[in-house]
C-alpha positions as CSV (number, residue, x, y, z in Angstrom):
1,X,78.9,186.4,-272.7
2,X,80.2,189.6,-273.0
3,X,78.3,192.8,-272.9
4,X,78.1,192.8,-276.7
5,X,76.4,189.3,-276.9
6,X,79.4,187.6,-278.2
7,X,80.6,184.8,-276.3
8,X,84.2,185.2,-274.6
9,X,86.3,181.9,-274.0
10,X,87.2,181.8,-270.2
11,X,91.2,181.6,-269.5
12,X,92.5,178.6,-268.2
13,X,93.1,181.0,-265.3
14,X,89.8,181.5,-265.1
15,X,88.2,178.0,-265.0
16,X,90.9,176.9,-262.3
17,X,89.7,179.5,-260.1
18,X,86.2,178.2,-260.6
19,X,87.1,174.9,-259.6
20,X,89.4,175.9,-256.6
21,X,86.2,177.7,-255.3
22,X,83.7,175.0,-256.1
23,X,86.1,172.2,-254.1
24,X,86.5,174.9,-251.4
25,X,82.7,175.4,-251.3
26,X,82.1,171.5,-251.4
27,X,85.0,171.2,-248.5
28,X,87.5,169.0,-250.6
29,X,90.5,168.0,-248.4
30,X,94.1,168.2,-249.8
31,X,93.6,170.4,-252.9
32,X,96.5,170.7,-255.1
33,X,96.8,172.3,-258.3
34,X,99.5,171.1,-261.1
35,X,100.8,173.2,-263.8
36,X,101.2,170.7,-266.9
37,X,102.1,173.7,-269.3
38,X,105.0,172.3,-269.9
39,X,104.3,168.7,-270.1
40,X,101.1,168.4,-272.7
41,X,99.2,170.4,-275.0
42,X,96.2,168.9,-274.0
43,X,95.6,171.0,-270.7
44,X,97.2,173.7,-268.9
45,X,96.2,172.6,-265.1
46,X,95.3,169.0,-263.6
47,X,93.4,169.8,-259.8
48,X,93.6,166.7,-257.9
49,X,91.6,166.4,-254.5
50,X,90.4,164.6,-251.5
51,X,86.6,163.7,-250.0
52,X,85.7,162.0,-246.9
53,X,83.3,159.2,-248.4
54,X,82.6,158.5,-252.4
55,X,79.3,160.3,-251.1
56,X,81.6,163.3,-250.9
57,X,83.4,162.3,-253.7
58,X,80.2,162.8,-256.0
59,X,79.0,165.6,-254.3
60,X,82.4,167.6,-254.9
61,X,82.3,166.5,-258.8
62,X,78.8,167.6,-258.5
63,X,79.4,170.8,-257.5
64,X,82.3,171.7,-260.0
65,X,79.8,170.3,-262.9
66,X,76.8,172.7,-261.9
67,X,79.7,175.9,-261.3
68,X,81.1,175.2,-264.7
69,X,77.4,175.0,-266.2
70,X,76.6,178.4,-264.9
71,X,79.3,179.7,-266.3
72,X,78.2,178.2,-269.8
73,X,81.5,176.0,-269.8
């Protein structure tokens, strides 16, 4: 929220970053970012990445959930 109690929408900018750092955080391998922009109206980024184990796997989703819910996304 912003500092006048109304609630700004994050850029897509924004919640990319947040997931970069959450993977990074959760040690993702291969991390690559696409800009669909162009292709759909649906989204403006698709983040594709890599774990070790499905243990990983889960704890990487994990850890992009809990980022996104401190951020109120």
């Amino acid at each position: 929220m912003g500092d006048d109690g109304i609630h700004t929408p994050p850029t897509s900018a924004g919640v990319l970053r947040l997931i970069l750092d959450a993977l990074d955080e959760a040690k993702a391998e291969d991390i690559r970012q696409l800009d669909v922009r162009k292709l759909t109206d649906i989204t403006d980024f698709m983040v594709i990445a890599s774990g070790t184990s499905h243990r990983h796997v889960h704890a990487m989703a994990e850890r992009v959930r809990e980022a996104a819910h401190q951020k109120q996304l």
